[in-house]
PDB file with SEQRES, HELIX, SHEET and CRYST1 records, atoms N, CA, C and O in Angstrom:
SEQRES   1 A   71  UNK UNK UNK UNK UNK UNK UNK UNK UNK UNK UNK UNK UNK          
SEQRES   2 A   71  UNK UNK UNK UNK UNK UNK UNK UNK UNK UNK UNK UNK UNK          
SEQRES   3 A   71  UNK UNK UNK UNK UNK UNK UNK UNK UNK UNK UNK UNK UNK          
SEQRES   4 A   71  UNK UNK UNK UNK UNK UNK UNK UNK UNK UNK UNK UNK UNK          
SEQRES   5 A   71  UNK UNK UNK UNK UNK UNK UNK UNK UNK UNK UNK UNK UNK          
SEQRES   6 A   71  UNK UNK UNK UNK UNK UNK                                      
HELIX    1 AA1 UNK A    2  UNK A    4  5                                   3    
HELIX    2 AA2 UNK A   24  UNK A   33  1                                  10    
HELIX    3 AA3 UNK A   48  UNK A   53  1                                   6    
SHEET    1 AA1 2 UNK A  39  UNK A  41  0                                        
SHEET    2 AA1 2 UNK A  60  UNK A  62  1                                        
CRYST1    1.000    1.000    1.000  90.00  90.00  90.00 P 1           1          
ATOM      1  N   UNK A   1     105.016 117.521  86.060  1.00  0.00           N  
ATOM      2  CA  UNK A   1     103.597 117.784  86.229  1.00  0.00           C  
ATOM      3  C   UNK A   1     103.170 117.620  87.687  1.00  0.00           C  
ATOM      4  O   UNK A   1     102.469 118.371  88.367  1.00  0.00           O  
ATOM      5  N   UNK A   2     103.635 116.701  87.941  1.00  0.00           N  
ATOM      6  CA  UNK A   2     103.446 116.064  89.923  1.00  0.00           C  
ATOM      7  C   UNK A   2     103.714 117.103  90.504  1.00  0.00           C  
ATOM      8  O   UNK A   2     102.918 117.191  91.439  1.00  0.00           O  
ATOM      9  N   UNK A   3     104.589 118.212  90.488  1.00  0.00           N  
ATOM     10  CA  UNK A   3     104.775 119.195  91.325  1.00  0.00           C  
ATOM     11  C   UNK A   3     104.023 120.341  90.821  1.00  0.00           C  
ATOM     12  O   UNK A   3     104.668 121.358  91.077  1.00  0.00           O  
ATOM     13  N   UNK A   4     102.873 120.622  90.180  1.00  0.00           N  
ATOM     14  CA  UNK A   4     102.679 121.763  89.692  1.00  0.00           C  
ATOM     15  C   UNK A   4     101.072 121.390  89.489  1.00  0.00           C  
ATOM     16  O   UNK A   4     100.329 121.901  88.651  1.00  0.00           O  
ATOM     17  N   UNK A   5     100.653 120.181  90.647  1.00  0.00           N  
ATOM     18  CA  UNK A   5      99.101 119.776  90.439  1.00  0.00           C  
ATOM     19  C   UNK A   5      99.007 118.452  91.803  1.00  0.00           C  
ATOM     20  O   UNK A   5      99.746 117.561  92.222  1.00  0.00           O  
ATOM     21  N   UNK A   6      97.704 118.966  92.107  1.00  0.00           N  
ATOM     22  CA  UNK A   6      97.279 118.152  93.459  1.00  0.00           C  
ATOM     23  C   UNK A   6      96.671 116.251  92.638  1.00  0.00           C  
ATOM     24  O   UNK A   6      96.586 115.143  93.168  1.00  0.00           O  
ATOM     25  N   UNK A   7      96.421 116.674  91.382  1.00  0.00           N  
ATOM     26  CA  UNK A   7      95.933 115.019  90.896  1.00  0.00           C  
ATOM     27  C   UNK A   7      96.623 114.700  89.501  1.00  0.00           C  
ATOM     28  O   UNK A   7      96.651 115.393  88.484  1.00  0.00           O  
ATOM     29  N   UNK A   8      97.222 113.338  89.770  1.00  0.00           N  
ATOM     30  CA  UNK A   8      97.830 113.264  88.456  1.00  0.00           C  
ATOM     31  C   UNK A   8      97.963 111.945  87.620  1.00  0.00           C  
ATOM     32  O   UNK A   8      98.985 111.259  87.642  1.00  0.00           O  
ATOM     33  N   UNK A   9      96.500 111.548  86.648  1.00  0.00           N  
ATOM     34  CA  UNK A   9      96.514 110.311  86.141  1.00  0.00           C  
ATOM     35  C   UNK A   9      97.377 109.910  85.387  1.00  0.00           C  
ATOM     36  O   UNK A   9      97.555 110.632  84.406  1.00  0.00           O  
ATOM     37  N   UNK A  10      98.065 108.923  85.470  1.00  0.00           N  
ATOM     38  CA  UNK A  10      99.276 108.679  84.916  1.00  0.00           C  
ATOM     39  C   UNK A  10      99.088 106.972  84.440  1.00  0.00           C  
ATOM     40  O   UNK A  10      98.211 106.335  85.024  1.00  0.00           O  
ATOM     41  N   UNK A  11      99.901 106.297  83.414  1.00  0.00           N  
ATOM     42  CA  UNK A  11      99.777 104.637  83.995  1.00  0.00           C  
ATOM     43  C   UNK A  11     101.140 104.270  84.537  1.00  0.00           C  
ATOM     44  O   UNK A  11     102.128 104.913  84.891  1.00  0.00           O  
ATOM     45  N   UNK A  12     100.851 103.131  84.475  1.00  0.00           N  
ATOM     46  CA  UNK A  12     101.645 102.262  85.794  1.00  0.00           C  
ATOM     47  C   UNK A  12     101.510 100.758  85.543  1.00  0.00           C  
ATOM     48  O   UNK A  12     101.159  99.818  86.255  1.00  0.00           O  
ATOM     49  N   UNK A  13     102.003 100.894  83.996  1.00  0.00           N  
ATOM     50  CA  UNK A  13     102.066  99.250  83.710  1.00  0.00           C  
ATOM     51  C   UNK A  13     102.364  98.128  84.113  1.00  0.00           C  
ATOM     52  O   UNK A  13     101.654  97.128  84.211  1.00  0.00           O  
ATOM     53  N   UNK A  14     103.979  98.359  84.479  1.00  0.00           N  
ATOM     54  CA  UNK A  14     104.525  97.079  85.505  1.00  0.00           C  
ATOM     55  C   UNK A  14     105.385  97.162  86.372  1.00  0.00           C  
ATOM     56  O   UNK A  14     105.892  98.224  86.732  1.00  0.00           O  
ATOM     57  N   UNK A  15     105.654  96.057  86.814  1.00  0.00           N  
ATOM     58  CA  UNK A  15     106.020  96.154  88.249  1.00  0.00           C  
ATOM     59  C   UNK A  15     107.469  96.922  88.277  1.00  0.00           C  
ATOM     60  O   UNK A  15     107.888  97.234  89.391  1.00  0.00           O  
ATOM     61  N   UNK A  16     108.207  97.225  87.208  1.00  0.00           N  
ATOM     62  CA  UNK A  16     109.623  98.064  86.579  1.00  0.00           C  
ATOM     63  C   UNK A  16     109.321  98.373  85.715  1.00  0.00           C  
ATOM     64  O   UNK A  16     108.550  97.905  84.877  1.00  0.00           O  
ATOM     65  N   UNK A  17     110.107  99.558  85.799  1.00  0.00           N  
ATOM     66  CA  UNK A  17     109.429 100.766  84.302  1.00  0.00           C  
ATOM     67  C   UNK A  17     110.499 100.669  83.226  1.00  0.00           C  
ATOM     68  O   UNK A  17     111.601 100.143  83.387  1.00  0.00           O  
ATOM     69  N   UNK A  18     110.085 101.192  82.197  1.00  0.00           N  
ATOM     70  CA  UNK A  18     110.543 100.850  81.142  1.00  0.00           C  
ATOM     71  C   UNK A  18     110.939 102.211  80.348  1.00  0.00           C  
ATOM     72  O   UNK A  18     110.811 103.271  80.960  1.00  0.00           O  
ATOM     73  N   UNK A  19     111.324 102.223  79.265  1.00  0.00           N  
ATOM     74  CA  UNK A  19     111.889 103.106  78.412  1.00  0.00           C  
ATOM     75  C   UNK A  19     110.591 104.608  78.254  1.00  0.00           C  
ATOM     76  O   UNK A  19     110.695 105.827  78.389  1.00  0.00           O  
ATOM     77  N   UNK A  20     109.258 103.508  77.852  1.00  0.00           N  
ATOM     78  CA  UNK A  20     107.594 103.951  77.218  1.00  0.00           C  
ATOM     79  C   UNK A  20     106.598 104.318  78.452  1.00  0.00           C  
ATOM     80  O   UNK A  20     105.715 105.176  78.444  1.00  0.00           O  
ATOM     81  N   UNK A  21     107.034 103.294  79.707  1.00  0.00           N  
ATOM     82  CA  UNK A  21     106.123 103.275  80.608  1.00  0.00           C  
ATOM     83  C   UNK A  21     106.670 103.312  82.152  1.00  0.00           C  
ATOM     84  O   UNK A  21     107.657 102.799  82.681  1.00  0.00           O  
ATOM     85  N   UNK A  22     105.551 104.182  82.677  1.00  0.00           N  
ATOM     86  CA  UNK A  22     105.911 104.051  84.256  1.00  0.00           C  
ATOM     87  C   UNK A  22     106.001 102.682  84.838  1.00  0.00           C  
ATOM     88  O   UNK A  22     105.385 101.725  84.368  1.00  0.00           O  
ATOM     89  N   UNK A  23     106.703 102.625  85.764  1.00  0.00           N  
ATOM     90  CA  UNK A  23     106.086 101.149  86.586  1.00  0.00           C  
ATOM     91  C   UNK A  23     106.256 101.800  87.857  1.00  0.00           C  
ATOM     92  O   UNK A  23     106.612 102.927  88.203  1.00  0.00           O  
ATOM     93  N   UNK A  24     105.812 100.508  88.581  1.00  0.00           N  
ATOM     94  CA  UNK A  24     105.705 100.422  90.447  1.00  0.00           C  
ATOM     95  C   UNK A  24     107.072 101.272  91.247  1.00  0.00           C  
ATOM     96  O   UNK A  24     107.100 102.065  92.189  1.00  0.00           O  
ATOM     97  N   UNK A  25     108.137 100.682  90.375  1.00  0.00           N  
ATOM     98  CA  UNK A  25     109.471 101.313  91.256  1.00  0.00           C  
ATOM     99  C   UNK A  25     109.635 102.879  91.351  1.00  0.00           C  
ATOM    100  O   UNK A  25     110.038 103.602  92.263  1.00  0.00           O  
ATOM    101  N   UNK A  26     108.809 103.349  89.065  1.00  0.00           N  
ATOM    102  CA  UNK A  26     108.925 104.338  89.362  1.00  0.00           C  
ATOM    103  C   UNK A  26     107.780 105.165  89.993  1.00  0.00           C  
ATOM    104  O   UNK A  26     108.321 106.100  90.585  1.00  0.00           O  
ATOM    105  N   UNK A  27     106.562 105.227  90.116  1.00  0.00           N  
ATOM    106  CA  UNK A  27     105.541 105.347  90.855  1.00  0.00           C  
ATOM    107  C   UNK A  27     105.909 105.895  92.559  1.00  0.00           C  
ATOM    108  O   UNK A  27     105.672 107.069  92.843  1.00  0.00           O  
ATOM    109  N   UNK A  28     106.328 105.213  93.320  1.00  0.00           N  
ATOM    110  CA  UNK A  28     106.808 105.032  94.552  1.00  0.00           C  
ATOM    111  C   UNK A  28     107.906 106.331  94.426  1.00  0.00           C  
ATOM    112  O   UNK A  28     107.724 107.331  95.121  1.00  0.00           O  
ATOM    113  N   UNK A  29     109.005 106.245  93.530  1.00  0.00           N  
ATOM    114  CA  UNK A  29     109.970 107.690  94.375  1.00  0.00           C  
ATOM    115  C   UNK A  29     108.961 108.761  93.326  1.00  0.00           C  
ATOM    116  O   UNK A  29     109.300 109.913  93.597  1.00  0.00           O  
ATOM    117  N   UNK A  30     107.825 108.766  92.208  1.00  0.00           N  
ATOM    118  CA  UNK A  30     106.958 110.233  92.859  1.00  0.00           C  
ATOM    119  C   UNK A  30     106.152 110.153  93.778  1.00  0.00           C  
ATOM    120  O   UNK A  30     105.629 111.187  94.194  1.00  0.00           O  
ATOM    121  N   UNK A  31     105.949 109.353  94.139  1.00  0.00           N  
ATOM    122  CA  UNK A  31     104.702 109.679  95.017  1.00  0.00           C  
ATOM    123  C   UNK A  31     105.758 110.070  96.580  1.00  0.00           C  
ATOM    124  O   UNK A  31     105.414 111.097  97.165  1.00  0.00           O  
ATOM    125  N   UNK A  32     106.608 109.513  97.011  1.00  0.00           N  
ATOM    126  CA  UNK A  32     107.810 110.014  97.560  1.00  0.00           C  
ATOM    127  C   UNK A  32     107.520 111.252  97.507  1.00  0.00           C  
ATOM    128  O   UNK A  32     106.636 111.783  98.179  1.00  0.00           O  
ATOM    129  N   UNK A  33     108.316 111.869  96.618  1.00  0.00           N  
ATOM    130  CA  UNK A  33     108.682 113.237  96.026  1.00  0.00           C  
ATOM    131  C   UNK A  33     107.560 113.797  95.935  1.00  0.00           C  
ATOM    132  O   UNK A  33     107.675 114.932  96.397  1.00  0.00           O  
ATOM    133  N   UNK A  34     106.457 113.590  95.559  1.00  0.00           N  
ATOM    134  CA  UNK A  34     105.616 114.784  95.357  1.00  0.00           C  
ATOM    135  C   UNK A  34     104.360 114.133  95.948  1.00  0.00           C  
ATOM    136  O   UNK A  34     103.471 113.444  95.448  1.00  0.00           O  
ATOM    137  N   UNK A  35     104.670 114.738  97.588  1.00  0.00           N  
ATOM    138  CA  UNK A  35     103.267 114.365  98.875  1.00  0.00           C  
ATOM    139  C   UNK A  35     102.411 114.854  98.433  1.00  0.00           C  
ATOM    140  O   UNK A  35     101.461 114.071  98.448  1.00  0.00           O  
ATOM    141  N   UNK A  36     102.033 116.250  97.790  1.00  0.00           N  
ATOM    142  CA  UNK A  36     101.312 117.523  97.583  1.00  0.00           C  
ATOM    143  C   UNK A  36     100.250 116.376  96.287  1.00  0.00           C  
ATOM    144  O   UNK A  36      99.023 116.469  96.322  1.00  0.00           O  
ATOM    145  N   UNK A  37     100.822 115.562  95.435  1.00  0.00           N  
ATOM    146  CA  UNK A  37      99.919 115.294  94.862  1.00  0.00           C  
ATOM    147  C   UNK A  37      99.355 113.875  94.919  1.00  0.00           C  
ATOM    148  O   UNK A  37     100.052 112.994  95.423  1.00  0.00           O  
ATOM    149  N   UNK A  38      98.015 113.563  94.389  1.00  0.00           N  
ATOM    150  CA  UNK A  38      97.370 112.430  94.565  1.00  0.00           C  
ATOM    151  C   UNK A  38      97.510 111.822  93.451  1.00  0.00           C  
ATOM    152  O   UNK A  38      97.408 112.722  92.617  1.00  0.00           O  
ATOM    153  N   UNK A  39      97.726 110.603  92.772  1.00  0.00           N  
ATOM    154  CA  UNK A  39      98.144 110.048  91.871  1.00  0.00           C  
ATOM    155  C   UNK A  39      97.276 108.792  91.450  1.00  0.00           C  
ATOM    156  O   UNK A  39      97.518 107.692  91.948  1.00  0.00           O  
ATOM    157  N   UNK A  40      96.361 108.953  90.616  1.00  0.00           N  
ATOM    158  CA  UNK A  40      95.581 107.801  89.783  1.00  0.00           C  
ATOM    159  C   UNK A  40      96.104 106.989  88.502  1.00  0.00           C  
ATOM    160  O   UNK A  40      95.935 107.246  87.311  1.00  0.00           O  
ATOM    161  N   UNK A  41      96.816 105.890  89.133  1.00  0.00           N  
ATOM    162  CA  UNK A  41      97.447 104.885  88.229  1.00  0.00           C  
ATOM    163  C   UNK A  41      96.270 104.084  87.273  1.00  0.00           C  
ATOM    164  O   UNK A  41      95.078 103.914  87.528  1.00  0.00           O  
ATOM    165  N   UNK A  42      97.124 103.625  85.981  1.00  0.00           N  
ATOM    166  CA  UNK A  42      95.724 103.146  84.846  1.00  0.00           C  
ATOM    167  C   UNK A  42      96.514 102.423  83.993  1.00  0.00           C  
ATOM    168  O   UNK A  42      97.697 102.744  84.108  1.00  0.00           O  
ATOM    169  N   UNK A  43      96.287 101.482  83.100  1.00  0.00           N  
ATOM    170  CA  UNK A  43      97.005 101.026  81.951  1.00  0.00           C  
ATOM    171  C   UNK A  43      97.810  99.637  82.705  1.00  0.00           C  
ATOM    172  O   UNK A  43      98.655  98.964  82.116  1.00  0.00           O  
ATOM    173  N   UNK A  44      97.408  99.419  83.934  1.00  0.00           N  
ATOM    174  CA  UNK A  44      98.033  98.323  84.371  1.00  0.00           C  
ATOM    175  C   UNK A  44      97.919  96.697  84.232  1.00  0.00           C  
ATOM    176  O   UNK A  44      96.802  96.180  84.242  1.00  0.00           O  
ATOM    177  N   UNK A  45      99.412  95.696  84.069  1.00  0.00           N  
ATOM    178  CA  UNK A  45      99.244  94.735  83.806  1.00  0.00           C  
ATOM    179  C   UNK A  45      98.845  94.425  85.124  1.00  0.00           C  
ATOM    180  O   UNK A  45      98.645  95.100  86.134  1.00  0.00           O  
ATOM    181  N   UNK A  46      98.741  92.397  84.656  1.00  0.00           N  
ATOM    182  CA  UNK A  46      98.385  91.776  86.108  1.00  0.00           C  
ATOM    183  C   UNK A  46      99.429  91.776  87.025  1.00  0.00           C  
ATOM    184  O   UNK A  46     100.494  91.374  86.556  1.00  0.00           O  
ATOM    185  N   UNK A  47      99.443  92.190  88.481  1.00  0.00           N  
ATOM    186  CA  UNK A  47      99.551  92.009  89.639  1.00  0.00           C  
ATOM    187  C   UNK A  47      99.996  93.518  90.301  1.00  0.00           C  
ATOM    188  O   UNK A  47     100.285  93.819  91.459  1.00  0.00           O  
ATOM    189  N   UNK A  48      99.918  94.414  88.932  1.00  0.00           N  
ATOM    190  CA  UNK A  48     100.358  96.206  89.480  1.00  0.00           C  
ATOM    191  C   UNK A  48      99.179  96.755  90.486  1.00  0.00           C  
ATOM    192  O   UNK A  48      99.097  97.434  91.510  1.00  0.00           O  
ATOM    193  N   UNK A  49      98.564  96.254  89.839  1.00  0.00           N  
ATOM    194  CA  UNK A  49      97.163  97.044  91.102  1.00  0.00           C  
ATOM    195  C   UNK A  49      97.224  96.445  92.685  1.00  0.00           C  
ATOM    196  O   UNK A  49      96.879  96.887  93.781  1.00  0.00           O  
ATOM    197  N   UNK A  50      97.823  95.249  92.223  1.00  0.00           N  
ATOM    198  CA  UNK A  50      98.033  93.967  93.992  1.00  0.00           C  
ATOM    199  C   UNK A  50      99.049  94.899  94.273  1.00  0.00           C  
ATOM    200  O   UNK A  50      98.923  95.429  95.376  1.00  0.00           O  
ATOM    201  N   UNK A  51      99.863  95.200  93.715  1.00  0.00           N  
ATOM    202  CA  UNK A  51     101.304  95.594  94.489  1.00  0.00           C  
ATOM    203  C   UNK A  51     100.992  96.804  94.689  1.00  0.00           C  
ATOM    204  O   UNK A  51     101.597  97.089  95.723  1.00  0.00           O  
ATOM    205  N   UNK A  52     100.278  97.936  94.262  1.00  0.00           N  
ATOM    206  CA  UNK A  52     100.203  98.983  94.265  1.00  0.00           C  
ATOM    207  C   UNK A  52      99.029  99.039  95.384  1.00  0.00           C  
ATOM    208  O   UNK A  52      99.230  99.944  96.193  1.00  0.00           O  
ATOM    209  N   UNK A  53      98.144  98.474  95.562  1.00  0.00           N  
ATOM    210  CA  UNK A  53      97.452  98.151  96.508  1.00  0.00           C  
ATOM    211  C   UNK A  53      98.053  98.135  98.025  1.00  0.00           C  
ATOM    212  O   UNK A  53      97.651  98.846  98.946  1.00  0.00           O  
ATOM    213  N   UNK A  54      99.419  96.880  98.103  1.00  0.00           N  
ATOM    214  CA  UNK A  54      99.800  96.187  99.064  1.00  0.00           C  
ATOM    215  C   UNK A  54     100.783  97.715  99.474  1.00  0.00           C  
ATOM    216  O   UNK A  54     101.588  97.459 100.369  1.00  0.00           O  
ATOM    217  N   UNK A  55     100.841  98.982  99.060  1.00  0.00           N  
ATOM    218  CA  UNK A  55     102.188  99.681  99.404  1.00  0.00           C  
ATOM    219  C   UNK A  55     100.959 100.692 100.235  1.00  0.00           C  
ATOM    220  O   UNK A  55     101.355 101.690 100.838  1.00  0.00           O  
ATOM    221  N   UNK A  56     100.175 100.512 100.221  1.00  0.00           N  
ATOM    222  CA  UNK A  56      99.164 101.592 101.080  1.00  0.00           C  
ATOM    223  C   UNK A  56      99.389 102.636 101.526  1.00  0.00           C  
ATOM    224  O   UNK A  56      99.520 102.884 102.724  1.00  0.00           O  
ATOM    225  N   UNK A  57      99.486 103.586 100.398  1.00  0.00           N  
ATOM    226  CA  UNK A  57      99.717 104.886 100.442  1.00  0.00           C  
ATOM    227  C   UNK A  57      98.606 105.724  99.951  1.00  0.00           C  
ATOM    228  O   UNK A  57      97.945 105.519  98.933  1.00  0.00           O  
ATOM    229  N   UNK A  58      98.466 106.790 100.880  1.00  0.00           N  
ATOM    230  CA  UNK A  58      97.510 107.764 101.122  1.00  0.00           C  
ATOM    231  C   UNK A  58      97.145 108.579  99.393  1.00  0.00           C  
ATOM    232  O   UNK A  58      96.002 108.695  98.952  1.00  0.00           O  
ATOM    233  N   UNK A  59      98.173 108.960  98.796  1.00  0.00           N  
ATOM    234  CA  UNK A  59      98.353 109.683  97.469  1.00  0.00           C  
ATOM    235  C   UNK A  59      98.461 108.690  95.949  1.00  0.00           C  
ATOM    236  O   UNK A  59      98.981 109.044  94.891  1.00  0.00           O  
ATOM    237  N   UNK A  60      97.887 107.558  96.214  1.00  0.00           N  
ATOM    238  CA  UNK A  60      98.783 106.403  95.323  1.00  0.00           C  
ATOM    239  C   UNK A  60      96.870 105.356  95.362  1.00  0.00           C  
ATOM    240  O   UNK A  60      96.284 104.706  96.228  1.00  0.00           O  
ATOM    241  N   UNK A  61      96.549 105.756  93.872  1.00  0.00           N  
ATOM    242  CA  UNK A  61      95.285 104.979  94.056  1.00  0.00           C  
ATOM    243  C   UNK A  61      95.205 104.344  92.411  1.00  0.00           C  
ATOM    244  O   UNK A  61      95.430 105.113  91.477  1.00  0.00           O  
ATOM    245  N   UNK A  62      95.027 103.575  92.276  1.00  0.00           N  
ATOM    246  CA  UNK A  62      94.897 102.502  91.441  1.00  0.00           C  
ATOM    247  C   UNK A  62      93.589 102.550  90.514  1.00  0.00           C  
ATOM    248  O   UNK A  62      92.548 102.354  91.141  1.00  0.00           O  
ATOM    249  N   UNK A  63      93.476 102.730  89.406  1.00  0.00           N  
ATOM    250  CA  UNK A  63      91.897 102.566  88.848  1.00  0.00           C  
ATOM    251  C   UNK A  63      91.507 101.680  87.900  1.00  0.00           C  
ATOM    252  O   UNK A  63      92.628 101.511  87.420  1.00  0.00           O  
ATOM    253  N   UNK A  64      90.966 101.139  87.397  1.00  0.00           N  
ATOM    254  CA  UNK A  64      90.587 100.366  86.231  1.00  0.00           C  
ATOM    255  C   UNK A  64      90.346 101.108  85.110  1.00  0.00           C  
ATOM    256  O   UNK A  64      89.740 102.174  85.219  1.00  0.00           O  
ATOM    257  N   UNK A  65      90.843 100.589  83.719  1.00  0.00           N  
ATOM    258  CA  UNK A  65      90.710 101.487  82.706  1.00  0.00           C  
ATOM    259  C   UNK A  65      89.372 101.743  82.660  1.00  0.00           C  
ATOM    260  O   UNK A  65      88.541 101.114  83.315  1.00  0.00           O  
ATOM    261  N   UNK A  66      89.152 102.547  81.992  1.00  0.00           N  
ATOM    262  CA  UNK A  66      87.725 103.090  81.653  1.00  0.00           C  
ATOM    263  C   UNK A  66      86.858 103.729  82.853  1.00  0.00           C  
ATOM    264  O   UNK A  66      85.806 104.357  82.726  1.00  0.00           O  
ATOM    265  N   UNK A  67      87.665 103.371  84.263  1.00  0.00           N  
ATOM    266  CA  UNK A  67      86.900 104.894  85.142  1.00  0.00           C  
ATOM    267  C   UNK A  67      86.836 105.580  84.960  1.00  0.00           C  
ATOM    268  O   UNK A  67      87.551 106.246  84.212  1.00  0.00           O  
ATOM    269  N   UNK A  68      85.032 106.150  86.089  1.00  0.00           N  
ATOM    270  CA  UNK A  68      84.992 107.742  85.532  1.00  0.00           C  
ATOM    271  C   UNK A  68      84.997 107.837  86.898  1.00  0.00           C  
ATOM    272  O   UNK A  68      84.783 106.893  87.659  1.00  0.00           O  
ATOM    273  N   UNK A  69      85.322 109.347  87.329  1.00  0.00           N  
ATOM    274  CA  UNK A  69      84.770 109.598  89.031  1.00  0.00           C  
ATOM    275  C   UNK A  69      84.755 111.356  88.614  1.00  0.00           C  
ATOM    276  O   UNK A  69      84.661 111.922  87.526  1.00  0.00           O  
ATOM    277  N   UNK A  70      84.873 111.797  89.807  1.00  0.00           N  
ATOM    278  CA  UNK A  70      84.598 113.068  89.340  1.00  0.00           C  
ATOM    279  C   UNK A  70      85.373 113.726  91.195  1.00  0.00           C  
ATOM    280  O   UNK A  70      85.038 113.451  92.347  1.00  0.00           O  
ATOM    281  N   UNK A  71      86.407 114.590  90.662  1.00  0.00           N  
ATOM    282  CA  UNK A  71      87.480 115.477  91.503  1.00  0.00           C  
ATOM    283  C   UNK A  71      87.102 116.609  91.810  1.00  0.00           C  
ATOM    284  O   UNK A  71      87.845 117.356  92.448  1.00  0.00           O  
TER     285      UNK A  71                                                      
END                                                                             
């Protein structure tokens, strides 16, 4: 999907991904891989948003469940 779209809400539970869920490690090689898109992480435990925060990347933004914004 990351390569075939400029925004892509996804979650990003923990800090290593799992079988069900993205995590941080995997997060990082897409956002790597696919510059072209901007990526709104959601569904996160405690300290994914700190770490995802602390990697300060331009395409890589963090939200709280239940945001709304408008693209």
């Amino acid at each position: 999907m990351a390569e075939e779209c400029n925004y892509l809400i996804c979650d990003c539970s923990a800090l290593k991904g799992k079988k069900s869920h993205i995590g941080v490690d995997n997060i990082v090689e897409l956002v790597k891989k696919y510059s072209n898109c901007t990526f709104y992480t959601t569904h996160m435990q405690n300290g994914v948003r700190e770490k995802i925060l602390s990697l300060n990347k331009k395409n890589l933004i963090p939200l709280f469940d239940y945001d709304e914004f408008l693209i």
